[in-house]
C-alpha positions in Angstrom: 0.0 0.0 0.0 2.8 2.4 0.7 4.8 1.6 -2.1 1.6 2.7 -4.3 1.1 5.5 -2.8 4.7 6.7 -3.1 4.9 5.8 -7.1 1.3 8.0 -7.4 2.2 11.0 -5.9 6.1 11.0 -6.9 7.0 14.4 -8.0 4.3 16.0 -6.0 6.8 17.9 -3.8 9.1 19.3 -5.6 10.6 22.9 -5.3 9.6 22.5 -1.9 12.6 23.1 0.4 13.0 21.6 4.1 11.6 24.1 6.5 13.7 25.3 9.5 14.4 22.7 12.5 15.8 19.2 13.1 13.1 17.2 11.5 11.6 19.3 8.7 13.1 18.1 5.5 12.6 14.7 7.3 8.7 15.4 7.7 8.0 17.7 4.5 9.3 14.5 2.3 7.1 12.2 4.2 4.0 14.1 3.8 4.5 15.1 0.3 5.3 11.2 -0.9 2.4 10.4 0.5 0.1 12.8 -1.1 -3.1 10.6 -2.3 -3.5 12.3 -5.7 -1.2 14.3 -8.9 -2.0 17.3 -10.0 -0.7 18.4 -13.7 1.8 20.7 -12.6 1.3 23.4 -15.1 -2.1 23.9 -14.4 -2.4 24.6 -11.0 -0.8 28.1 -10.4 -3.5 30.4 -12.4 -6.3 28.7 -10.0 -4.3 29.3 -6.6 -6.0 31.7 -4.9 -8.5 33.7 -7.6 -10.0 30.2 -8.2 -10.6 30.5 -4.3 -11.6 33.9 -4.1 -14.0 33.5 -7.0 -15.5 30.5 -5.0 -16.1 33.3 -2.0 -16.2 36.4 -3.7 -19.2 35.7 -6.2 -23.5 36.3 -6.0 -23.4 35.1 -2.2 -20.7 37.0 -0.7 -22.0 40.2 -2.3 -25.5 40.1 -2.2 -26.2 38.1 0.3 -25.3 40.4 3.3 -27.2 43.1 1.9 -29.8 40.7 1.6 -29.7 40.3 5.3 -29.3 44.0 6.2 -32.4 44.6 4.0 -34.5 42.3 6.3 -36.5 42.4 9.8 -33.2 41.9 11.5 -31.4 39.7 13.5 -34.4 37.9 14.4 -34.8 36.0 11.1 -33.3 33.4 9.8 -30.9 33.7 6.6 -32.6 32.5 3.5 -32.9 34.6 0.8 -36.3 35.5 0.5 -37.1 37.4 3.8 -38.7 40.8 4.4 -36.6 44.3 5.0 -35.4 45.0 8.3 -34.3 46.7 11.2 -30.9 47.7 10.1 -28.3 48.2 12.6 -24.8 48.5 13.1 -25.1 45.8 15.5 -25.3 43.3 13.2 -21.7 44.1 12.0 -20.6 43.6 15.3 -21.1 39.6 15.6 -20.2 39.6 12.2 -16.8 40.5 12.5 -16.6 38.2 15.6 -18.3 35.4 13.5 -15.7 35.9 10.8 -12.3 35.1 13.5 -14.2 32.4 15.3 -15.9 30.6 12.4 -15.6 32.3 9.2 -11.3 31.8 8.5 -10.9 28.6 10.7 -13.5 26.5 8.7 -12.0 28.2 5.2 -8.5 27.7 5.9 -9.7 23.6 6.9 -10.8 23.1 3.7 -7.9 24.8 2.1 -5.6 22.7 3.6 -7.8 19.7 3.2 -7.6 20.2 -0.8 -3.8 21.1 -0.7 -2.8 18.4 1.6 -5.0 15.8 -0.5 -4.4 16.6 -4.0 -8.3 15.4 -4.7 -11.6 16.7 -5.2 -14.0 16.5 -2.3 -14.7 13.0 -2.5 -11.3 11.3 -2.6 -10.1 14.0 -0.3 -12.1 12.6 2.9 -12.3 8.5 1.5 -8.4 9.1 2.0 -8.7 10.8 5.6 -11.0 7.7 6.3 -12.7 5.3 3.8 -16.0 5.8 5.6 -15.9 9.3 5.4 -16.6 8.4 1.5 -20.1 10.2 2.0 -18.7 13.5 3.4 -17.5 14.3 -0.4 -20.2 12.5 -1.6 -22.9 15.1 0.1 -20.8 18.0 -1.1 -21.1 16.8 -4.6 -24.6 16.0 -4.2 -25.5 19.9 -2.6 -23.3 21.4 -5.3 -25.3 19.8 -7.8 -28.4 21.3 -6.1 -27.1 24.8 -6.0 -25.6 24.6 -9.7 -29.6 23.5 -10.6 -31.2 26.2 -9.9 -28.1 29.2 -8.9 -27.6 29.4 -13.1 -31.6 30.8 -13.5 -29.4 34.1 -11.7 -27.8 34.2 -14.3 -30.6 33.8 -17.2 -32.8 36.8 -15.6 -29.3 39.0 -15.4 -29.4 38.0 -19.3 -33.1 39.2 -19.6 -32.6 42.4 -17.3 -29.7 43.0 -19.1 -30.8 42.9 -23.1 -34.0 45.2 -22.1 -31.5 47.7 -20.4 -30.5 49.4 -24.1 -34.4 50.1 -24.5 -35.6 54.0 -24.3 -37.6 54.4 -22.0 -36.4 51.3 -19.5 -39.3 48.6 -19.9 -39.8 48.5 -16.2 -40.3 52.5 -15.8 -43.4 52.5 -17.4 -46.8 50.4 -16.7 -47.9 49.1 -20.0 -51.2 50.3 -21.5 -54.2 48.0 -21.1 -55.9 45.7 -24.0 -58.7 48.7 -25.1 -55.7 51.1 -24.7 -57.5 53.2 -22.6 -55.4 53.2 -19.4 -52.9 50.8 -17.8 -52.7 47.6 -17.2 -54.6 47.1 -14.1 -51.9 44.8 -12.6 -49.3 47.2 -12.8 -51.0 50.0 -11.6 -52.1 47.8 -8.7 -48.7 47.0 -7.9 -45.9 49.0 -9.5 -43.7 49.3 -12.9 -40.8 47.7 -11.7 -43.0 44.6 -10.0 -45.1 44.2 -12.6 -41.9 43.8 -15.4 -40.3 41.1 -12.5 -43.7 39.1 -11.7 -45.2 39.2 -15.0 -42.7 40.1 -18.2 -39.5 38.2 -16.4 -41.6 35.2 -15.2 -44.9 35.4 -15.8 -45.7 33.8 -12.1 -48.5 31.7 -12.0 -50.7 32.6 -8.6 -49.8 29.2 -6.6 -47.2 26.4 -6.8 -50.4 24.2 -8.0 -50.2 26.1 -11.1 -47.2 24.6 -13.1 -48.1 26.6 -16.0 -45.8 26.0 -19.7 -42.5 26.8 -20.1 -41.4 30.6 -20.2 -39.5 30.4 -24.1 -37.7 33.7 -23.4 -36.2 33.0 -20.2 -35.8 29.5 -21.0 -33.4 30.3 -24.1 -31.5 33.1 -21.4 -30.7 29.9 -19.2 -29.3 28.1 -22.3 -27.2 31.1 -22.8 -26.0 31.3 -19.3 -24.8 27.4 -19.4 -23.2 28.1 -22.6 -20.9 30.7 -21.1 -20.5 28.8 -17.9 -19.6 25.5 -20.4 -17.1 27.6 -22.4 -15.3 28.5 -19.2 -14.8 25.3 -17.8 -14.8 23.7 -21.3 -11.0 22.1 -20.2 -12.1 21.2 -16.9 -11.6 22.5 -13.2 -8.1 24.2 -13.8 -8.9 26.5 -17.0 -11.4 28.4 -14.6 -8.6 29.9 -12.8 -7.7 32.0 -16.2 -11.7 33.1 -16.5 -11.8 34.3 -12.7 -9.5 36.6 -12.9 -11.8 38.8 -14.9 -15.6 37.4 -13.4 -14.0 38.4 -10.0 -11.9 41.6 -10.6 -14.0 43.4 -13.3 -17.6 43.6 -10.7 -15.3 45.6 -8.2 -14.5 48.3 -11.0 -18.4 48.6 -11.6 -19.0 48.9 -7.7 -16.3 51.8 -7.4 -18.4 53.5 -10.2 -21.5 52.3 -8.5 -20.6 54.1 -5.1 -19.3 57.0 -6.7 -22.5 58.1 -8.4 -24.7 56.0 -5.4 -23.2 58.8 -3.0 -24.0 61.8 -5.7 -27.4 60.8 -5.2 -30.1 62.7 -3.9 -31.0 60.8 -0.6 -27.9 58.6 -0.4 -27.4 59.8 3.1 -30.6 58.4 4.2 -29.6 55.0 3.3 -26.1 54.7 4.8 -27.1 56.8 8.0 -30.3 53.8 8.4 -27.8 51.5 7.5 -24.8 52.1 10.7 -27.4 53.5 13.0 -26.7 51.5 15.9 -29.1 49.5 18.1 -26.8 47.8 20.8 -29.9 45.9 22.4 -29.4 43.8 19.9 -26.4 42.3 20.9 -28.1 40.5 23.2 -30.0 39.0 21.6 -28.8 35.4 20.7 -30.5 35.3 17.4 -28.1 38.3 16.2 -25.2 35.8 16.4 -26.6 32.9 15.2 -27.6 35.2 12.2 -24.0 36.3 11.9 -22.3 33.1 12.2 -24.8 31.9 9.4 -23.8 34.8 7.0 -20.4 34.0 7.6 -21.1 30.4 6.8 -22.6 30.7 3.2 -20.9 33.7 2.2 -17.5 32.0 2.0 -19.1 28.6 0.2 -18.2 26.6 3.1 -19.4 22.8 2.5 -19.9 22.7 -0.9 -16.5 21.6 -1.9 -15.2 23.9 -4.9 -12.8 25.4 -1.9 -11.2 21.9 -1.7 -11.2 21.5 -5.6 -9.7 25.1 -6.7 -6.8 24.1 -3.7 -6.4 20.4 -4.5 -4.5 22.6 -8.0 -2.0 24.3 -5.9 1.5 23.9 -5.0 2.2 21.8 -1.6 4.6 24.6 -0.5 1.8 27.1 -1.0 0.9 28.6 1.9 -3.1 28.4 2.2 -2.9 29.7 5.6 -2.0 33.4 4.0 -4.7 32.1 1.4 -7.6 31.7 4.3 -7.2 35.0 5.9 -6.5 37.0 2.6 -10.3 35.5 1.3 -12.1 36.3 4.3 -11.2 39.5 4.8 -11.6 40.5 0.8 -15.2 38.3 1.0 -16.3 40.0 4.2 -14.9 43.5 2.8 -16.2 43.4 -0.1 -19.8 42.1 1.3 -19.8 45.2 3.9 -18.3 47.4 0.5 -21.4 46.5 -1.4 -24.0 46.8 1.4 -22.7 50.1 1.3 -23.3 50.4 -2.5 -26.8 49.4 -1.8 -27.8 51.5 0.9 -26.7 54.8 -0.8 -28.8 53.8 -3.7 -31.5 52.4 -1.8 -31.5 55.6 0.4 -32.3 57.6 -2.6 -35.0 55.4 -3.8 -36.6 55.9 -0.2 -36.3 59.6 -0.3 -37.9 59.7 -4.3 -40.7 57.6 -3.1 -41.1 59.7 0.2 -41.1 63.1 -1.7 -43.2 61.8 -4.4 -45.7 61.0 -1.9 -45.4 64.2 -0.1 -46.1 66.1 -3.5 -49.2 64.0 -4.2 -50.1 64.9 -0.9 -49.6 68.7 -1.4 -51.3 68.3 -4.7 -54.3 66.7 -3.3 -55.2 69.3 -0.5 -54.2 72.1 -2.3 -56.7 71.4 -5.1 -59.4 70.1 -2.2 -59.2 73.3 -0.1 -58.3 75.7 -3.2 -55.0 77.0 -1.4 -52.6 79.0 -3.0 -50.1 77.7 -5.2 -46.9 77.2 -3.2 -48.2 78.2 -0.5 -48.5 74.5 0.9 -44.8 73.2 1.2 -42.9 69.7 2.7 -41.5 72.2 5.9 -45.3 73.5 6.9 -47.2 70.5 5.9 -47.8 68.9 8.9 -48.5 72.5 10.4 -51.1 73.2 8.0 -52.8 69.4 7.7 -53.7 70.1 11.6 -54.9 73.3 11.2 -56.9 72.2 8.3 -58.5 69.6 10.2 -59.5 71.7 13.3 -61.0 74.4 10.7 -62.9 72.2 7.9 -63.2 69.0 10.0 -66.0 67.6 7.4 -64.1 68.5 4.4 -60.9 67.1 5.8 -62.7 63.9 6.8 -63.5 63.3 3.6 -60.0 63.7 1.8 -57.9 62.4 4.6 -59.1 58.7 2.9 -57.0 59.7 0.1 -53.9 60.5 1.8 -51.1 58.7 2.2 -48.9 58.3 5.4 -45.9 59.5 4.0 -42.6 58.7 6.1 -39.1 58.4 5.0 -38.2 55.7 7.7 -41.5 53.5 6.3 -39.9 54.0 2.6 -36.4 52.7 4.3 -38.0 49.8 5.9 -40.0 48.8 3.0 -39.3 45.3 1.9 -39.4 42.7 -1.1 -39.3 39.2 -1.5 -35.8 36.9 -2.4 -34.4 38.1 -5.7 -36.6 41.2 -5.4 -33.9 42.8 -3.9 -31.3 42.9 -7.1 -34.5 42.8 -10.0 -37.2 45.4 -8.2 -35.7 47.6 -6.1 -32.4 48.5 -7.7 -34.1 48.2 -11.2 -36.4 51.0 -9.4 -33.9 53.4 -8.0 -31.9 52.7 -11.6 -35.2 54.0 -13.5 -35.3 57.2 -12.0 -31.7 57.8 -12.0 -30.4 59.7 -15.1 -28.7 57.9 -18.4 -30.8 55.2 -16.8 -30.0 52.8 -19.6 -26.2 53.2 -18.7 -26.5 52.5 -15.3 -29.0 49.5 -15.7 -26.5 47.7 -18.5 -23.4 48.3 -15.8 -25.5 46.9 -13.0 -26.4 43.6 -14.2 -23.7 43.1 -15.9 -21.6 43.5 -12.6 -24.2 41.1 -11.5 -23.9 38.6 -14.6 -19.9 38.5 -13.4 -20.6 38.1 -9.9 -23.1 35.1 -11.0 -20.6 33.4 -13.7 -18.0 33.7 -11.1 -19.8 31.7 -8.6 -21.2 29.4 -11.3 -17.4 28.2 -11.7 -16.9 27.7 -8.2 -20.2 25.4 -8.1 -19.4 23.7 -11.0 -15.5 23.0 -9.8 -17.0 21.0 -6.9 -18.9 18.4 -9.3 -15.7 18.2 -11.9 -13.0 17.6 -10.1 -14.9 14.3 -8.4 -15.5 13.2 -11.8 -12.5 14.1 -13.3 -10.6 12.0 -10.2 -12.1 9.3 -11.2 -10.4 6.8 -13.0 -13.4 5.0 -14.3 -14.9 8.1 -15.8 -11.9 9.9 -17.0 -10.7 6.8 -18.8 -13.9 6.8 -21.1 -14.7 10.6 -21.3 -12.6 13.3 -22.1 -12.7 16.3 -20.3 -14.5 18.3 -22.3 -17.6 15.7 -22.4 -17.8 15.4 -19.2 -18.0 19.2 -18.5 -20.8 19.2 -21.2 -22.3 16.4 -19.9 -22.7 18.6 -16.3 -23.9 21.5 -18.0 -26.7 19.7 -20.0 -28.0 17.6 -17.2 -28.1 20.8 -15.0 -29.4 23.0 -18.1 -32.0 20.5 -18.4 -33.1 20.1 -15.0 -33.0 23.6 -14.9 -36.0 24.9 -17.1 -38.4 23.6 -14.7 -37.0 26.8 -12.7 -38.4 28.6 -16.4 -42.1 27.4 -15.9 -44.7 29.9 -14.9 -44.7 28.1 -11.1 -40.9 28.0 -11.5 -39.9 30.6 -8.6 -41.8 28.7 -6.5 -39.5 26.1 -7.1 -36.6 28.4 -7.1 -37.2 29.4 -3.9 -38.0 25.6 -2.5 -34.3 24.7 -3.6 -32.8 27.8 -1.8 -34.2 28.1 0.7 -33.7 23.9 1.5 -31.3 22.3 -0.5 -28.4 23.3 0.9 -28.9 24.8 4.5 -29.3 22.0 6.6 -26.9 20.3 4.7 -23.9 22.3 4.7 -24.2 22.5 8.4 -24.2 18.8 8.9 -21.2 18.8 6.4 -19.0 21.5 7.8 -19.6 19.1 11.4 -18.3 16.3 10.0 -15.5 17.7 8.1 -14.0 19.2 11.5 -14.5 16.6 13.6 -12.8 14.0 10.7 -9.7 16.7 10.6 -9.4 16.9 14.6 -10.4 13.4 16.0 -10.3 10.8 12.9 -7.3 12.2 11.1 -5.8 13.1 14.2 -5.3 17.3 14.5 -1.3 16.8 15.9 -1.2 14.3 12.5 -2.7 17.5 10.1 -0.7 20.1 12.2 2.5 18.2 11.0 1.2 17.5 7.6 0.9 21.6 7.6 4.4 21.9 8.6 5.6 19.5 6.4 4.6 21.5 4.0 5.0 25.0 3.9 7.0 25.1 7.0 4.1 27.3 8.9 3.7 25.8 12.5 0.0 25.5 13.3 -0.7 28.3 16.0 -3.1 28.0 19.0 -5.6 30.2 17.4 -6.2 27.9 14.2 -6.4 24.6 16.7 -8.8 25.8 19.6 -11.3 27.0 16.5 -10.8 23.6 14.9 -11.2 21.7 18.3 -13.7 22.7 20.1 -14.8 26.6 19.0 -16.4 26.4 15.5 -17.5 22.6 16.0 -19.8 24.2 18.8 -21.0 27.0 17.0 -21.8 24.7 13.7 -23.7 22.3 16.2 -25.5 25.4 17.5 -26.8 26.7 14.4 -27.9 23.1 13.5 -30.1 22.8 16.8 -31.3 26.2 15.8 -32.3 25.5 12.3 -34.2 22.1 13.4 -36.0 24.2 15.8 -36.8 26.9 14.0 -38.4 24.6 11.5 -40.2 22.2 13.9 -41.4 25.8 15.6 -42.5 27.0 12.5 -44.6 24.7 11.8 -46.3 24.3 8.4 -43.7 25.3 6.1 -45.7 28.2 3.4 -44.5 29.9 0.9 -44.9 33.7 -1.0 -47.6 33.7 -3.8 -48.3 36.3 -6.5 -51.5 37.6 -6.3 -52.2 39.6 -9.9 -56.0 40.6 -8.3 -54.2 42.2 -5.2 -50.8 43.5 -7.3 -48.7 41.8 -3.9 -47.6 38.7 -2.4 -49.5 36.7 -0.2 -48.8 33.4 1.7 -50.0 30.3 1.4 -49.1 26.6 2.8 -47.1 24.1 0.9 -49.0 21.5 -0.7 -48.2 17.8 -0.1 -45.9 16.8 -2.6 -43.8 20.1 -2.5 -43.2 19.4 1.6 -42.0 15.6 -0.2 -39.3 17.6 -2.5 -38.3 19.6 0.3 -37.7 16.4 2.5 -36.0 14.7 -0.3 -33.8 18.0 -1.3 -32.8 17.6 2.8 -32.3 13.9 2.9 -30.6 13.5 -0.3 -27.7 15.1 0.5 -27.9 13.9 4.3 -27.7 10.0 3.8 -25.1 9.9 1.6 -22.6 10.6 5.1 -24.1 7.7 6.8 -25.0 5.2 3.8 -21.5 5.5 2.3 -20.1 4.7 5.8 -22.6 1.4 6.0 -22.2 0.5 2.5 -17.9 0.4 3.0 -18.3 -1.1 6.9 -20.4 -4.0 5.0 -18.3 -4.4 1.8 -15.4 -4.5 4.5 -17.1 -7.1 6.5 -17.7 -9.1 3.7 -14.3 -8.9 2.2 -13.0 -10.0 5.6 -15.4 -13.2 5.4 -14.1 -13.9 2.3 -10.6 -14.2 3.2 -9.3 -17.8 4.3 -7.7 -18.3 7.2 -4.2 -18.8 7.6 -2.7 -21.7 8.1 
């Protein structure tokens, strides 16, 4: 067994010196002859460390803390489609604290896992342990999921994106009705920017019952989007490390541009001073932390294995440690960097809507009680409403019906649904900015970057598994299989284009990897500390780039970030049993808004199959290779 081993992975370490000390070059050697897998040499320096990044620093890193800080607070739970919140600075505070404890441990595990194994997720942990077979399995499995349904991203940024060159914007205006007498009753009932998301974009059908045909439009964007992603991986995993150097450096240049006209803005203020107003009575509440660590979790891609494939490509002397913290702190910066984006902009589409409303207002009384033109400003209005009421209380009684409470911290805390965030409100602050064509093709194309980027990541953790594998790679060249990936998942994938598809969109993120990841990220620790043995990886570290393992990185692995991860699992499982009847957001076309209703039957089925499938394969790997053991050792006659 040894002597295979060494004749695999000859080679592996070379141009890797001895580190400092009596035993190093003694140790290094070791540990680099008896790396499990070879990685073509020439291919694995342009994904070190972009390939990485782009697996952190894609669609979740950036959107989805603002998707948090645009929701009810540190009370909820994070899934992407959740209502706005109560923003506060507080939340930034267990973030950071999330990001040391949990956030660059776990990263920098998984790092070293891929480096220190030379495989993809699978063969990585069957070679810590062969019953931990399942571990890599699962990530395959959830990776799978995610590349499913994460590529329809990419297909609406395609759709937002060819509508942006139109004059006027398609979603600035409401569309005129079928007599052509007024607008579409739909739109007016909701708004412009709704109605283009709900109806033009995916023509929602009002329930999950509804399965409705499939959307021809959006359907050929999503063949578009898995062309691209095909062409970039078209070699396999190690080309992608050429294409993330521009999918992750290019959306950065948009943001600077972004932030720069975002704080021109009229209103901008409002948005950043709602956004780092503290509220310090949040911290203790234990819900805020749990929120944090969550963030934390899925922004970096923990679980899902492309981390372990883009690092199985580099060098053994690399140093991944310098890798782990240099990600997290560009992820979590850039996260917090975009957040601020958002909030300027979103600040100046509260304070249009809230002057907008205080002109209809002053519109609407001056013409009831025939005042003076400009005479009836935003400063006196208030002033005037009350003395209007005292004076005319019948005449005021009968207009105040058609008033609207205007108020700029109701505008702030207005919410969307999910996706909303990046396809209604930002396409409704981009309609009334000026050049609004410009700034709408910039926008989503940032966001078509941000969404190929990750793409590669998701699709890295499926190919390198595949392309590992001896029985596969021997009959299909790279190239197939990569196509092979795309089409299944482009296939799979138009039932997210049907008229009930975001239903189904939101069923797959919301439960197809959550629960999952968690239970992965456990198992992955505990394999490193107390199966692998963590003095046996701290010397495998060493061996290679010569870094000793500090206190810091062992107390997280040990004992620190296994009880947070087992934390947030108890959480999630009780949040769910709590909950109770799991429901969903409908569009109601009658009402122009969302409504909720409960899931039927066979979608709480898919939901318990999304869950389980990645699940059992940890334990039903671990049975299937205890029994093919057992019966291998019944097999074998005795010895004489």
């Amino acid at each position: 067994m040894r002597l295979a081993i060494k004749k695999r992975a000859s080679g592996d370490g070379r141009g890797a010196g001895p580190p400092p000390g009596r035993e190093g070059g003694t140790r290094r050697a070791a540990a680099l002859r008896s790396s499990p897998a070879r990685r073509p040499r020439g291919t694995r320096r342009p994904a070190r460390g972009h390939g990485e990044g782009a697996a952190a620093v894609g669609q979740p890193a950036a959107v989805r803390l603002r998707l948090h800080l645009l929701r009810r607070g540190p009370g909820q739970r994070v899934a992407l489609p959740l209502p706005v919140p109560d923003v506060r600075r507080s939340f930034l505070v267990p973030y950071v604290i999330m990001l040391i404890v949990e956030g660059m441990p776990l990263l920098y595990l998984e790092l070293a896992v891929g480096q220190r194994m030379r495989q993809g997720s699978i063969g990585a942990w069957r070679t810590i342990s062969p019953y931990l077979g399942g571990v890599g399995l699962a990530s395959v499995v959830v990776s799978f999921f995610l590349s499913t349904y994460y590529n329809i991203i990419n297909a609406w940024a395609f759709w937002y994106l060819f509508h942006s060159f139109q004059e006027p914007l398609p979603w600035a205006v409401c569309p005129l009705n079928d007599n052509r007498t007024g607008y579409d009753e739909e739109c007016e009932k909701a708004s412009s920017t709704q109605y283009f998301w709900y109806r033009k974009t995916l023509n929602i059908s009002p329930s999950i019952q509804d399965s409705g045909r499939v959307q021809w439009e959006p359907a050929l964007c999503l063949i578009l989007a898995w062309l691209v992603v095909y062409l970039c991986i078209l070699r396999g995993t190690e080309t992608t490390g050429k294409v993330v150097y521009f999918t992750a450096l290019l959306p950065y240049c948009v943001l600077i541009v972004y932030l720069v006209r975002g704080l021109t803005l009229h209103g901008a203020i409002n948005g950043l001073v709602y956004m780092f107003t503290p509220k310090l009575e949040q911290l203790a509440n234990p819900k805020a932390w749990i929120n944090a660590a969550t963030q934390i979790f899925f922004s970096l891609g923990l679980g899902f294995g492309s981390l372990i494939a883009f690092a199985s490509y580099n060098e053994p002397s690399n140093n991944c440690q310098k890798h782990a913290v240099i990600v997290s702190l560009i992820n979590s910066s850039t996260s917090i960097f975009a957040s601020i984006v958002t909030f300027s902009i979103y600040g100046f589409k509260a304070t249009f809507n809230y002057e907008s409303c205080l002109d209809k207002v002053i519109l609407l009384l001056t013409n009831s009680f025939d005042l003076e033109d400009g005479f009836l400003t935003a400063s006196n209005l208030e002033q005037v409403k009350g003395y209007l009421a005292s004076a005319f209380p019948d005449k005021y009684s009968e207009v105040l019906p058609q008033m609207k409470n205007c108020s700029l911290q109701s505008e702030l805390a207005t919410a969307v649904q999910g996706t909303g965030l990046s396809f209604i409100v930002y396409t409704e602050a981009i309609k009334n900015m000026e050049v609004s064509q410009l700034w709408s093709v910039l926008y989503f194309f940032m966001l078509l970057m941000l969404g190929i980027g990750s793409m590669l990541g998701n699709t890295a953790a499926i190919l390198t598994p595949l392309t590992d594998s001896k029985v596969i790679s021997s009959h299909l060249p790279k190239e197939a299989i990569s196509g092979l990936v795309c089409l299944v998942n482009c296939v799979i994938g138009l039932v997210f284009t049907m008229e009930s598809g975001n239903y189904w969109f939101d069923i797959f993120n919301d439960y197809a990897a959550t629960l999952s990841l968690l239970l992965i990220v456990l198992v992955e620790t505990v394999a490193v500390c107390y199966v692998y043995g963590l003095r046996r990886f701290e010397g495998d570290l060493k061996a290679m780039t010569g870094c000793t393992l500090s206190w810091y990185w062992k107390a997280m692995w040990a004992g620190v970030s296994p009880l947070l991860i087992v934390s947030l699992f108890l959480f999630y499982l009780s949040d769910y049993i709590l909950t109770g009847t799991l429901q969903y957001q409908a569009w109601d076309a009658a009402q122009g808004q969302l409504v909720t209703k409960d899931y039927p039957p066979y979608a709480l089925a898919v939901i318990g199959l999304l869950v389980a499938a990645s699940i059992m394969c940890i334990p039903l790997v671990a049975l299937g290779t205890f029994v093919r053991r057992c019966l291998k050792r019944g097999d074998t006659p005795p010895v004489a």
